[in-house]
Wavefront OBJ file of the C-alpha trace (Angstrom):
o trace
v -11.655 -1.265 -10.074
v -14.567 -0.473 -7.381
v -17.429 -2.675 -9.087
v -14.260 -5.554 -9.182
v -14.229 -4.789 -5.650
v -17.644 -4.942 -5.014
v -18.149 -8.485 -6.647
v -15.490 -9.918 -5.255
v -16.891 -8.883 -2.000
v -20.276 -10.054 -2.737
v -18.425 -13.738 -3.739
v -16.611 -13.683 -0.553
v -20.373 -12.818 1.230
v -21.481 -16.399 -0.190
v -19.134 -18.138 0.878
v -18.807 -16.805 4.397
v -22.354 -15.883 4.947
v -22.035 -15.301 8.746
v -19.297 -12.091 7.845
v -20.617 -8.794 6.581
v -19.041 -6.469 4.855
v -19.427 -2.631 4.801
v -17.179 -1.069 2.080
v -15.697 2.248 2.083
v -13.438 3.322 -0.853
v -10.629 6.165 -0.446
v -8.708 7.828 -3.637
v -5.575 6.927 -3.218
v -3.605 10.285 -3.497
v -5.434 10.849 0.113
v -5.334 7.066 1.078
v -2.416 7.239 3.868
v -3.437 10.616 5.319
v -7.927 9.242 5.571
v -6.351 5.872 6.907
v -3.995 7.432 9.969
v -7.207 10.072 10.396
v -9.617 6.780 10.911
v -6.686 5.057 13.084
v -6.377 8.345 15.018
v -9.920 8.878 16.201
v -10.448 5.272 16.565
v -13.474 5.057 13.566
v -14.213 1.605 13.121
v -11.897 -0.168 10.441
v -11.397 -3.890 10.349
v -9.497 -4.885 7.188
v -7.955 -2.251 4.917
v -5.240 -1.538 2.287
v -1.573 -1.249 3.401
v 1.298 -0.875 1.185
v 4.997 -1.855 1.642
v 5.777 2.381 2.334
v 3.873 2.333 5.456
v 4.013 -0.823 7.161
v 6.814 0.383 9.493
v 5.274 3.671 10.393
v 1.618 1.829 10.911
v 3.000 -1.550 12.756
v 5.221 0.395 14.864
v 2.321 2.677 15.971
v 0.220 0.014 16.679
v -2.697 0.411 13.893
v -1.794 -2.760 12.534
v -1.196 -6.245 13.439
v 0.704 -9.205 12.379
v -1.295 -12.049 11.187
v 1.255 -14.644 11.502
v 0.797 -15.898 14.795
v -3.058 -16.357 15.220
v -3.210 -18.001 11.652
v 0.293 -19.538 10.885
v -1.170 -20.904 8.053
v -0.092 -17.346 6.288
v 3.466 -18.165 6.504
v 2.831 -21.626 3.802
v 2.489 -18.734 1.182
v 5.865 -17.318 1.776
v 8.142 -19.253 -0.277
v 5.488 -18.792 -3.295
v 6.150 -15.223 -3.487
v 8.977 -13.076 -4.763
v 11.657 -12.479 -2.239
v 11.153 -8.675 -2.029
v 7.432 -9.496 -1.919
v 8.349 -11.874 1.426
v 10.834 -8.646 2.646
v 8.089 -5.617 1.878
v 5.327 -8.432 4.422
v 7.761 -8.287 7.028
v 8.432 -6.144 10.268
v 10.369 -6.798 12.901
v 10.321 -10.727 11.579
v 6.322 -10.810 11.777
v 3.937 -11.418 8.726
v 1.298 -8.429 8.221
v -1.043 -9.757 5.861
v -1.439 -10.790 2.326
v -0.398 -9.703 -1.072
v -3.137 -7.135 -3.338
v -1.180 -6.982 -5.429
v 2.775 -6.991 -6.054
v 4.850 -4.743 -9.047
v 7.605 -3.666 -10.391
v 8.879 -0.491 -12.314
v 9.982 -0.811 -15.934
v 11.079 0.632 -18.098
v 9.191 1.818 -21.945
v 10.126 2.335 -24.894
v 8.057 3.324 -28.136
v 9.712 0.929 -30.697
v 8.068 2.926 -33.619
v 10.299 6.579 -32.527
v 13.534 3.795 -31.815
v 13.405 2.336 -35.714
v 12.224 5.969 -37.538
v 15.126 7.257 -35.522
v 17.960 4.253 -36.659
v 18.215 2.986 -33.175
v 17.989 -1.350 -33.357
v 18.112 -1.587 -29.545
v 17.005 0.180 -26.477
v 19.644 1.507 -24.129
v 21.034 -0.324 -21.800
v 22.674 2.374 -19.917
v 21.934 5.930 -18.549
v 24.730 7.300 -21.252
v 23.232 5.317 -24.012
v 19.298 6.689 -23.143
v 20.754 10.331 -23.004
v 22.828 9.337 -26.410
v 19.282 7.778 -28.189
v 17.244 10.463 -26.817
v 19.835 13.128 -28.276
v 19.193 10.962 -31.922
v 15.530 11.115 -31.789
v 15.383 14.633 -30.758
v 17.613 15.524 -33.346
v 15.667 13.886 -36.369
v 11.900 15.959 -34.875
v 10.578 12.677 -34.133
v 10.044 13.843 -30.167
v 11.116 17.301 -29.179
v 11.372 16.013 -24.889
v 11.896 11.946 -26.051
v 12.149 11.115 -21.931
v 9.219 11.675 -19.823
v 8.967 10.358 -15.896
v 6.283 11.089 -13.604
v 8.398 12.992 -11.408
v 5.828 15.520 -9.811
v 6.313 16.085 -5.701
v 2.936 14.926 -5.005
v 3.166 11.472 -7.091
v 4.207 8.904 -4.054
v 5.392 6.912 -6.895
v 8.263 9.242 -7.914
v 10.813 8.326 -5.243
v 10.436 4.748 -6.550
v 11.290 5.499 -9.807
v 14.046 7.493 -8.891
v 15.202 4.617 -7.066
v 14.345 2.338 -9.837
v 17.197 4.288 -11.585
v 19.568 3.956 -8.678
v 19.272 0.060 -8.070
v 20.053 -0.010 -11.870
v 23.535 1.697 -11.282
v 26.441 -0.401 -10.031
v 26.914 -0.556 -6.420
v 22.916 1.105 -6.698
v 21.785 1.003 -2.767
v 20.371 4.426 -0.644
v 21.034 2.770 2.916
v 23.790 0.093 4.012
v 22.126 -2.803 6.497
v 22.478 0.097 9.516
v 20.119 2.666 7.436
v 22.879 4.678 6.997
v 22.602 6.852 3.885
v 25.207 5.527 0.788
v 23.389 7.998 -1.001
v 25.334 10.656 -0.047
v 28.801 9.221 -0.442
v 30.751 10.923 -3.212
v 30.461 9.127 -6.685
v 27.123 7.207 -5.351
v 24.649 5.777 -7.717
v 22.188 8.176 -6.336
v 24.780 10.691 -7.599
v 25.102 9.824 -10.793
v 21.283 9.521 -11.423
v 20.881 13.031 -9.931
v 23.423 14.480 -12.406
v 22.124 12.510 -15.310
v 18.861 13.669 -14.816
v 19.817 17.593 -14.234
v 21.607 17.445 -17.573
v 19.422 15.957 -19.379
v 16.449 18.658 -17.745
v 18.874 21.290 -18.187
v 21.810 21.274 -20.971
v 20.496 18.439 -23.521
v 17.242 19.483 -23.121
v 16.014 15.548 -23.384
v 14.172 14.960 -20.289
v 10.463 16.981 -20.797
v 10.262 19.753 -18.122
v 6.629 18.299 -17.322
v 8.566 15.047 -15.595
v 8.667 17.810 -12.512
v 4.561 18.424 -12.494
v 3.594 15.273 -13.762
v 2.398 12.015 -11.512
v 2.072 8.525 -13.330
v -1.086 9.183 -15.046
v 0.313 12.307 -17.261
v 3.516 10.548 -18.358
v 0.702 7.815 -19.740
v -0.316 10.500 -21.029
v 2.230 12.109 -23.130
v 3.681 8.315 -23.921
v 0.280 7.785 -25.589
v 0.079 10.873 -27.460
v 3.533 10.227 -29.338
v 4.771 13.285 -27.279
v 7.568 11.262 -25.455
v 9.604 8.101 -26.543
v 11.052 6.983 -23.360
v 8.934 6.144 -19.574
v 9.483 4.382 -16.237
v 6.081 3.039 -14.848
v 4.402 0.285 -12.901
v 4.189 -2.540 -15.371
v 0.561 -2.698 -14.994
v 0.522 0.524 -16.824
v 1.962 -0.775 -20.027
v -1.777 -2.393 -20.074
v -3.124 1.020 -20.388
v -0.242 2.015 -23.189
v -0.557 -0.544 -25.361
v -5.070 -0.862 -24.802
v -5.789 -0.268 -28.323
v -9.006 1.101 -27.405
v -6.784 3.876 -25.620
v -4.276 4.977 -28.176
v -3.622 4.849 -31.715
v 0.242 3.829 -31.048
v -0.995 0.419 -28.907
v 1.621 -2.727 -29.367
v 4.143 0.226 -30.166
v 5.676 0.142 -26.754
v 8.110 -2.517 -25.384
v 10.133 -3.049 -22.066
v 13.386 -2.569 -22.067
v 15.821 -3.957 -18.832
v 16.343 -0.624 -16.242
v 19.307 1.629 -18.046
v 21.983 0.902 -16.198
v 24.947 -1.864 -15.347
v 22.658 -3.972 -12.975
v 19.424 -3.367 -14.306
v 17.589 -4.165 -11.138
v 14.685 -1.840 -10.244
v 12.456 -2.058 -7.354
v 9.299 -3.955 -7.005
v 6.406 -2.987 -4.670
v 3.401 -4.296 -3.318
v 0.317 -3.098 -1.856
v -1.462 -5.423 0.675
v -4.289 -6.335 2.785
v -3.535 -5.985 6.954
v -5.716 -6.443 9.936
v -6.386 -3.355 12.201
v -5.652 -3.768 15.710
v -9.513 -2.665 16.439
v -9.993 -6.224 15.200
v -8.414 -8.856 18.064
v -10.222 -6.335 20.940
v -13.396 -7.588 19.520
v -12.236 -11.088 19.608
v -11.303 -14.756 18.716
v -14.478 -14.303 16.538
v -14.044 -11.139 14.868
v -10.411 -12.106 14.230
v -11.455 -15.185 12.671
v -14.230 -13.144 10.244
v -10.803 -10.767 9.244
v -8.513 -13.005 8.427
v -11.347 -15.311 6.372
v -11.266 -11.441 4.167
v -7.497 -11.075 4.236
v -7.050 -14.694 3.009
v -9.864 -15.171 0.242
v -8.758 -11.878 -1.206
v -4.715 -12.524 -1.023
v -4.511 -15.837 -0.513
v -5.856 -19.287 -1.814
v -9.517 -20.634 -2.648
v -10.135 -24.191 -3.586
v -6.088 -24.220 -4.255
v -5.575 -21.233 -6.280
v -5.083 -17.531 -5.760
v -8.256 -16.616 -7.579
v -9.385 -12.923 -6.506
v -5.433 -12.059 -7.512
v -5.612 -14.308 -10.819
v -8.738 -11.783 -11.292
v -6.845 -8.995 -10.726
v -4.380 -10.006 -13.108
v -6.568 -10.918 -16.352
v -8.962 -7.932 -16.015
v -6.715 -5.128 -15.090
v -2.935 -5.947 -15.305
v -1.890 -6.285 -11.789
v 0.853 -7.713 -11.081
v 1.355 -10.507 -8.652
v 3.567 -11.794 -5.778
v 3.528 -15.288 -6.696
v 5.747 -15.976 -8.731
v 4.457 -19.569 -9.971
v 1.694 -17.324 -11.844
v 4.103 -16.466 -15.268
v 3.675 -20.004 -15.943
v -0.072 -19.629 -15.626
v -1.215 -20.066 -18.910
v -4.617 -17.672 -18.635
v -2.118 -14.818 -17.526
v 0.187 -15.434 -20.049
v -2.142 -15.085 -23.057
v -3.690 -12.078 -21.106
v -0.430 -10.545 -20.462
v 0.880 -11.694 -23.960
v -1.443 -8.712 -25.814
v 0.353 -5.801 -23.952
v 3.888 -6.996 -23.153
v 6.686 -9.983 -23.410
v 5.857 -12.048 -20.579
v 9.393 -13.219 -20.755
v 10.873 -9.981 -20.770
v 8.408 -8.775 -17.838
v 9.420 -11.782 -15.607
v 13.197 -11.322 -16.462
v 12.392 -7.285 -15.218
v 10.625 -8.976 -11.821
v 13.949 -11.194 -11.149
v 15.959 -8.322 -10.833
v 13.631 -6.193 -8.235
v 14.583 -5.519 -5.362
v 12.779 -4.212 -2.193
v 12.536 -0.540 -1.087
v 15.215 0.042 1.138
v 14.472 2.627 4.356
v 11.649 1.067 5.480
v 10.994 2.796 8.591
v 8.513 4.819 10.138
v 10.202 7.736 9.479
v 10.413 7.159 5.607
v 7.173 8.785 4.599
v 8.467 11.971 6.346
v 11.844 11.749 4.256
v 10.233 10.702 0.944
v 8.179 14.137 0.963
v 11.370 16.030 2.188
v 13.159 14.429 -0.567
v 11.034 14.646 -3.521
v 11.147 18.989 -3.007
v 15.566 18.569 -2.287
v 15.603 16.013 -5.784
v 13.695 18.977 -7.693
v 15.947 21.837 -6.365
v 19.216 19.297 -8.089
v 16.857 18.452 -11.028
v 16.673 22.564 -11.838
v 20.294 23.373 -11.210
v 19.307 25.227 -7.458
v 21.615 22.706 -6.173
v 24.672 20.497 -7.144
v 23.415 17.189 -6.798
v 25.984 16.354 -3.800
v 24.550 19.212 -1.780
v 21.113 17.891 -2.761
v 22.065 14.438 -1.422
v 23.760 15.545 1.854
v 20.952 17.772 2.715
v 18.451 14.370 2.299
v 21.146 12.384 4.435
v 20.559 15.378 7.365
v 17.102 15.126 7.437
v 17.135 11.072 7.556
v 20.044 11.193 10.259
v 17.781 13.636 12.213
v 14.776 11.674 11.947
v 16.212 8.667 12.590
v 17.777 10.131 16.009
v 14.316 11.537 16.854
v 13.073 7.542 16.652
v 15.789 6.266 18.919
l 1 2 3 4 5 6 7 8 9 10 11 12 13 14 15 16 17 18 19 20 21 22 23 24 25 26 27 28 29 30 31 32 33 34 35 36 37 38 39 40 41 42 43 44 45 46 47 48 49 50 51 52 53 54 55 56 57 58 59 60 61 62 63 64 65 66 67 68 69 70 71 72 73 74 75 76 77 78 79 80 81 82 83 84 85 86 87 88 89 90 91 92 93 94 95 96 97 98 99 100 101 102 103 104 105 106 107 108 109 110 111 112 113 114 115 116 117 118 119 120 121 122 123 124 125 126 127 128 129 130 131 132 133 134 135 136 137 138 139 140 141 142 143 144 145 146 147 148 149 150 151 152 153 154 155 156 157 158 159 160 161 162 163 164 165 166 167 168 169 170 171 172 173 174 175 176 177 178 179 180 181 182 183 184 185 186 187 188 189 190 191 192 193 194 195 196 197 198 199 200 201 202 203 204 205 206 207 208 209 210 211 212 213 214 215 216 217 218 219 220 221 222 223 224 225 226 227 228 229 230 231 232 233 234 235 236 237 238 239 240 241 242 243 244 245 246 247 248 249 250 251 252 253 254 255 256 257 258 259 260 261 262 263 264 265 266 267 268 269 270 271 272 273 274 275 276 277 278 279 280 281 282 283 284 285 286 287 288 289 290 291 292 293 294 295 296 297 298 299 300 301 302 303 304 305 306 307 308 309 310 311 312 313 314 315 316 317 318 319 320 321 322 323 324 325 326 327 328 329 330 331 332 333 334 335 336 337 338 339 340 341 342 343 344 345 346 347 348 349 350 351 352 353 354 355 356 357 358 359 360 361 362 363 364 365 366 367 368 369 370 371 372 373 374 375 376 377 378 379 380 381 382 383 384 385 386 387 388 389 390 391 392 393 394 395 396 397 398
């Protein structure tokens, strides 16, 4: 995505050819850690990439500033975006910045390993994927048919393992006071735990790799035929189904989140402001948010760099007018059922914890969820060990 980057830069250079722009690009497995290092010893950053996990901990440090009050305008966009897209923007009540791009996590299914294995559906539960999983173990089509990118150092494995807990009835982590639900006995969070230690450990369903592997690797072993079932970003069902990728493209499908609410959690990663920016300025401020809102916002009435985005690599968006957009729709149309994504997008829901703290907890967590995963642990002790460390963080922030 860098040369997309680049051009779309270069665009925004000819239209605003007073602003210049010096690019620096990050992987993003180091991204928050380079980012609080630049914030830290003050090197100069003016616009950069912020994602719903760490707006509390940067805006409540002071790295980062709202945009809502020295260009109001911002707020018109609100009510065209998803509602956890409008949440995930949002600290203490102030806007801080605009959408890169906004997701969801679905869940995959290869339909070819469902129909050689008699199965006419996709479950709809976490009983029913163990039960289907069971079947097409049992008939050699996949020896480990469920695969999820797991691994401690993928950020994006506490938000599938809370993909699988909004899906639960009564599916929440925090009430409206952040305190943990989690650990309350019978909890959603629970019964995921549990489900997925048995089906690591006495069903032998769930691939031992889920606890190694990040996003990329559960592609991966989708792709190769290796695995049957996945939870990803949608944008990676772009990658799945690429024909020039895989020899099982069009194979895989999205099924609703297994459980009794299907809900999931959707996720965005946006552009912000630092607050190096208004000490320059009404003029460098001006020069920022002219970045911030060609690249998130509109151009000439429509939201072109993330229409871009969209066609050429899959993103996802936070407006939610775009599944109508016909361009996207035929673009989206040759990896997945547009319908089915946007029914998948209805049902997510923000991250809940959103603190400054949760970064700290997340890593805490994902080693506690492994030590449950591998039978170390009963899953309650698991959970009531992640509810001390939250309650003691959260303490240490009062």
């Amino acid at each position: 995505g860098v040369e997309i980057v680049r051009d779309n830069i270069g665009k925004f250079q000819q239209r605003y050819p007073g602003v210049t722009v010096n690019y620096n690009d990050f992987s993003w497995a180091t991204y928050h850690d380079a980012m609080v290092a630049r914030f830290v010893s003050k090197t100069p950053t003016d616009v950069l990439y912020s994602s719903d996990h760490w707006l509390q901990e940067w805006a409540a440090a002071g790295w980062i500033v709202p945009v809502d009050e020295p260009f109001p305008q911002v707020r018109q966009y609100l009510s065209e975006y998803s509602p956890f897209v409008r949440e995930a923007l949002t600290y203490k009540g102030r806007i801080y910045g605009t959408p890169y791009y906004a997701d969801t996590f679905i869940f995959v299914y290869n339909t070819d390993h469902l129909q050689r294995a008699g199965l006419t559906a996709p479950p709809a539960t976490l009983e029913e994927l163990t039960r289907q999983a069971e079947t097409i173990k049992a008939k050699g089509i996949a020896e480990f048919p469920i695969v999820l990118g797991w691994g401690q150092q993928d950020p994006f494995s506490i938000e599938s393992f809370t993909s699988l807990v909004f899906a639960q009835r009564n599916g929440s982590l925090f009430d409206k006071d952040l305190t943990p639900t989690f650990k309350a006995p019978g909890s959603a969070a629970e019964k995921v735990v549990a489900w997925a230690a048995d089906a690591l450990g006495s069903r032998k369903v769930l691939s031992p790799t889920s606890l190694q592997a990040a996003n990329v690797d559960q592609i991966r072993a989708l792709q190769s035929g290796a695995a049957s079932f996945g939870i990803i970003p949608s944008y990676s069902l772009a990658v799945l189904n690429d024909p020039g990728q895989t020899q099982v493209a069009g194979k895989f499908k999205i099924g609703l989140m297994p459980g009794e609410s299907h809900a999931t959690v959707g996720f965005i990663r946006f552009y912000a402001i630092s607050a190096q920016v208004p000490r320059r300025g009404k003029e460098a401020m001006t020069a920022a948010w002219s970045f911030v809102d060609y690249f998130g916002g509109k151009t000439d009435g429509e939201y072109r760099v993330t229409k871009r985005w969209s066609l050429e690599k899959g993103l996802g968006f936070a407006q939610t007018a775009l599944f109508a957009d016909k361009d996207i729709r035929a673009a989206f149309g040759k990896w997945a059922d547009v319908d089915m994504l946007q029914k998948q997008a209805q049902l997510a829901r923000a991250k809940e914890g959103m603190t400054p703290y949760y970064g700290t907890w997340d890593v805490f967590s994902r080693a506690e969820l492994h030590k449950a995963y591998l039978g170390q642990q009963k899953p309650a002790e698991t959970l009531a060990s992640m509810a001390k460390k939250w309650e003691e963080l959260k303490a240490k922030a009062k």
